[in-house]
Structure formats: structure tokens, C-alpha cells
C-alpha positions in Angstrom: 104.4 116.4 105.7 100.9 116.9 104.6 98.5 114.6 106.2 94.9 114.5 105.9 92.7 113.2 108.6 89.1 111.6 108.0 87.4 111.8 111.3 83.6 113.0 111.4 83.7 113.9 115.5 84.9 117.3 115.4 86.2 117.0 119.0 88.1 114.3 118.0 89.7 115.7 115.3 90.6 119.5 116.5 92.2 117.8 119.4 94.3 115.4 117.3 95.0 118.2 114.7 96.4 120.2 117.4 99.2 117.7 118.6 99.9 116.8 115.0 100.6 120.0 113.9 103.3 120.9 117.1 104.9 117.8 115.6 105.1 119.6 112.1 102.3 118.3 110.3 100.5 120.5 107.6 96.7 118.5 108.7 93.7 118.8 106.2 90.1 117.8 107.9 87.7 115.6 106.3 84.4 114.5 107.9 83.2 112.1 105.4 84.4 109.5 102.7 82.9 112.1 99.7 85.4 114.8 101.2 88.3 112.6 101.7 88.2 111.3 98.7 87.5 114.9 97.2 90.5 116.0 99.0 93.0 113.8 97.5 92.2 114.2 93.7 92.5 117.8 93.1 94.9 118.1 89.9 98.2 120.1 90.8 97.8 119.8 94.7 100.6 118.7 96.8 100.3 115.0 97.8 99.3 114.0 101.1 102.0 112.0 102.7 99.9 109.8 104.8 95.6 109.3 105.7 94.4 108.6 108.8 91.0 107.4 108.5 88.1 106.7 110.8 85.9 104.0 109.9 82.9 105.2 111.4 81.6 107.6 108.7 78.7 109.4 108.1 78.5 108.9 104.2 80.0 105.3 103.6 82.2 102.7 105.8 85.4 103.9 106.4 86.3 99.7 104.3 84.9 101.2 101.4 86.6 104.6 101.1 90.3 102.8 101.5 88.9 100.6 98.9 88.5 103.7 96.4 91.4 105.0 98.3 93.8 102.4 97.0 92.3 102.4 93.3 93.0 106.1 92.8 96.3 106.5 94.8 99.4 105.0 96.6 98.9 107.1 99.2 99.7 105.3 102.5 96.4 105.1 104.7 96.3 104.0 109.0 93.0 102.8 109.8 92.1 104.7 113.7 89.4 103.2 114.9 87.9 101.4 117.9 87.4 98.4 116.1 89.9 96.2 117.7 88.4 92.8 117.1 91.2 90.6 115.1 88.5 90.0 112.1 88.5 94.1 111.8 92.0 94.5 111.5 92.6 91.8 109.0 89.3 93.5 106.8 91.3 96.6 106.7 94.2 95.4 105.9 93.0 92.9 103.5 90.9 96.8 101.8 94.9 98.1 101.6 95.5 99.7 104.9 99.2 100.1 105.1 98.7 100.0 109.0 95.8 99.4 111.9 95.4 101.8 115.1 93.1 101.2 117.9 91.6 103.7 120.1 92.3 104.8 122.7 95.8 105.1 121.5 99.2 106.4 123.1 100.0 109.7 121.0 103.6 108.6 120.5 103.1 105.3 119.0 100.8 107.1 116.5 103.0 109.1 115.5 105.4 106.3 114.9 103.8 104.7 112.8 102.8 107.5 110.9 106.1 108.1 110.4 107.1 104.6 109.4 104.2 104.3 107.3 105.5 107.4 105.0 109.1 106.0 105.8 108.5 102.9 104.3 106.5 104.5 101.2 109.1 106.8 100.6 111.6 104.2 100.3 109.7 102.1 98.1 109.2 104.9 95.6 112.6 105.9 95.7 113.9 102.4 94.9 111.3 101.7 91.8 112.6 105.1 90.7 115.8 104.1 90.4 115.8 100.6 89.9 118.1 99.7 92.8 115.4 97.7 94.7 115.6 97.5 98.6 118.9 97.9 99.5 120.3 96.1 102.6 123.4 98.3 103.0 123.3 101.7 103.0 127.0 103.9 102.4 127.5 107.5 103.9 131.1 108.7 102.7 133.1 105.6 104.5 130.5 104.9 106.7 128.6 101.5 105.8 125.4 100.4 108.0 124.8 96.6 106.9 120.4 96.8 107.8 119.8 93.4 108.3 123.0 92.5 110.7 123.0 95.6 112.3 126.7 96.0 111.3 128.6 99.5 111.0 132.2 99.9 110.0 134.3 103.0 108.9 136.4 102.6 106.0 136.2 99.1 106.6 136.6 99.0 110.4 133.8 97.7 112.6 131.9 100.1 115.1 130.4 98.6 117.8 126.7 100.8 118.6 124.3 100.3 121.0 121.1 99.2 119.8 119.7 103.2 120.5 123.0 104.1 118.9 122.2 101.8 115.7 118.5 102.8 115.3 118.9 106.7 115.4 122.3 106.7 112.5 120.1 104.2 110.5 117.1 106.5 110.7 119.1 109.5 110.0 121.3 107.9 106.7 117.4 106.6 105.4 117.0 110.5 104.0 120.7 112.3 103.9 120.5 115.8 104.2 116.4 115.4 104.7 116.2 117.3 108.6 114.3 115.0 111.0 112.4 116.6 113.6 113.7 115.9 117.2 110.3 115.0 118.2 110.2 112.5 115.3 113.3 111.1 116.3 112.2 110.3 119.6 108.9 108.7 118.5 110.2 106.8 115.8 113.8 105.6 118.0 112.6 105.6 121.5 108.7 104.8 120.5 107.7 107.1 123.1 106.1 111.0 123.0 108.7 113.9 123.4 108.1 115.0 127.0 111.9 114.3 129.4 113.6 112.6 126.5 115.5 115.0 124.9 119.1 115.0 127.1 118.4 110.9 125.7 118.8 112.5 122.3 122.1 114.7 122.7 123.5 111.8 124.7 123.3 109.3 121.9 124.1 111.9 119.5 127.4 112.8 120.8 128.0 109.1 121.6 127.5 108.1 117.6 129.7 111.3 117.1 132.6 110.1 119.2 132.5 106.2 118.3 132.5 107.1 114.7 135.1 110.0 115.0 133.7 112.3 112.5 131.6 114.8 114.8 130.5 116.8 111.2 128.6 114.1 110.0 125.5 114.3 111.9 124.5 118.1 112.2 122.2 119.7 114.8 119.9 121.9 113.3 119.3 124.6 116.1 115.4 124.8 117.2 114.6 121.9 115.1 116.1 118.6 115.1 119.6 116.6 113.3 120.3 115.3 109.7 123.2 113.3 108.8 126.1 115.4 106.0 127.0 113.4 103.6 130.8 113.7 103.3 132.6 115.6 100.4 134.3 113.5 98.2 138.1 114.0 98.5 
């Protein structure tokens, strides 16, 4: 995912590039509203998936350039800031900030929201592309996850998960085929960074293997992470 971050402290910002980019972000620097906005117009570019902008810029309050953010794209944009005062976060949001992050942060939650953030847009795009609006139950093959009870069955029989178990298939069945990073997965599931979590992974993993007895369905992806194989048709 390209990201571009709108920080003016240098420090800051080569310090947060680097643990963005192990988590395989492509990060574009901008140290001022001119360049961020700059950044995101060029005709033909690949869009960014998600801004993270500072609001203390040198050029213009970090308000404004979300407001001019939001007129010229629906590109998702997380406020980081040390603004933490409730009137702050409800300005931002109130400008069109899809989310609000107060420094210091923990890395991991960060990067969950940034990935819920794009999640969510993605979702929403792909849904007023094809008409189908929000859907509440999503269908693998035989495999049905009912969202809002939390509900799986195969071929019409119910599956009792774990509430780990639930998260991670739901997650993977949000972008079939689409390979989510393992450290993604543990940020977005287990709200937490990487670091000792892993064996968690593979546990739960094999365990949503096993209960749903077809081990092919969820694929590791050596080095990398898992994605979920969406059945052949018989």
C-alpha cells in the first residue's frame, strides 16, 4: 500500500518511515500542506491508500489541508498529532478525518487503524461499484460468515469459533485471494505489534483449518503471510 506521510520533523518522520516500510508500506514524505497536497494530484500516479497527517505544519494548519484534502479526493486521511483535547479530535473529524491518533502512540495500534482505515475504504468502493451495498454476510464456496452475529456454518452447518478464530477468517474472506501480511494480521486481529506473536498466528490458523475441515482454504504464503482460496466450483 502506498501511504504518504505529512510530518514536517524529519526525525519524526525517518523514524516512522522506517517501521512502516518493514510492514510493507511503499511511504512518500511530505513536510508541508503545499507538498502533500502536491503529492496527491499528479495525473497518472498510483493512488495513495491512506494520509497520515500532522497538524502542526509549517505552511498551513494541518485542519485546513484535510479540508482541501477531502474536496480533491477520497483518500482516507488519520490525523497524528499531540492534540488530544476532545474539542481537537471532534475539529478533525468534523474537517473529514476518517480517524484521530494521539502522540505518543503504540506502533501497533497505528498500524491498525491504518489498516482499518484503507479496509473500510476499500469496502466502500467496492460496494458502490457494484451496487451490492454493505453486505452483512459474506460466502466463501460453502462457507458463510453472518458479520453482524458472528455466525459461521459450512454447507449449512454451524461452526462454533473462538472470537480470535472468528476475527482472523472474517479478515481473511474481506479480500479473497488478496495476501495479508502476517504482521498485518497480528495488528489488525490481536491489536498488538508483531514481536512473540507469531506461534498465536499458526495456532489459530490450523485451528480454523481443523474446525472447518477444509485445510486448502486458507493458504500460507511462505515468507509472507495467509490469504483465504476461494473454492473451485464443482
Amino acid at each position: 500500500m502506498r501511504l504518504l506521510l505529512v510530518e514536517d520533523d524529519d526525525h519524526v518522520a525517518a523514524a516512522l518511515s522506517a517501521i512502516l516500510a518493514r510492514h510493507g508500506f511503499q511511504v512518500t514524505h511530505a513536510r508541508s500542506g503545499e507538498e502533500a497536497l502536491q503529492a496527491l494530484l499528479p495525473a497518472g500516479a498510483p493512488p495513495f491508500g491512506v494520509v497520515l497527517l500532522d497538524l502542526g505544519l509549517p505552511d498551513q494548519d494541518g485542519y485546513e489541508v484535510c479540508g482541501k484534502i477531502r474536496k480533491r479526493t477520497s483518500t482516507p486521511v488519520i490525523m497524528v498529532t499531540a492534540r488530544a483535547d476532545v474539542r481537537s479530535r471532534i475539529h478533525g473529524l468534523n474537517m473529514g478525518a476518517d480517524d484521530y491518533v494521539t502522540k505518543p502512540y503504540d506502533t501497533g495500534e497505528l498500524l491498525a487503524r491504518i489498516h482499518a482505515v484503507a479496509r473500510r475504504t476499500g469496502a466502500s468502493e467496492e460496494a458502490a461499484a457494484t451496487g451490492t451495498g454493505s453486505p452483512d454476510v459474506v460466502r466463501i464456496g460453502p462457507v458463510s460468515i453472518e458479520l453482524p452475529t458472528r455466525r459461521v456454518s459450512v454447507d449449512g452447518v454451524d461452526v462454533p469459533l473462538t472470537r480470535k478464530e472468528f476475527d482472523l477468517l472474517a479478515l481473511l474472506a474481506q479480500r479473497p485471494g488478496v495476501v495479508f501480511r502476517r504482521e498485518q494480521i497480528i495488528s489488525e486481529v490481536w491489536r498488538t505489534s508483531w514481536e512473540g506473536t507469531g506461534r498465536t498466528l499458526e495456532v489459530h490458523v490450523a485451528s480454523l483449518r481443523s474446525k472447518l475441515r477444509m485445510p486448502a482454504l486458507i493458504e500460507t504464503v511462505r515468507g509472507v503471510g495467509y490469504r483465504l482460496v476461494t473454492p473451485a466450483a464443482p
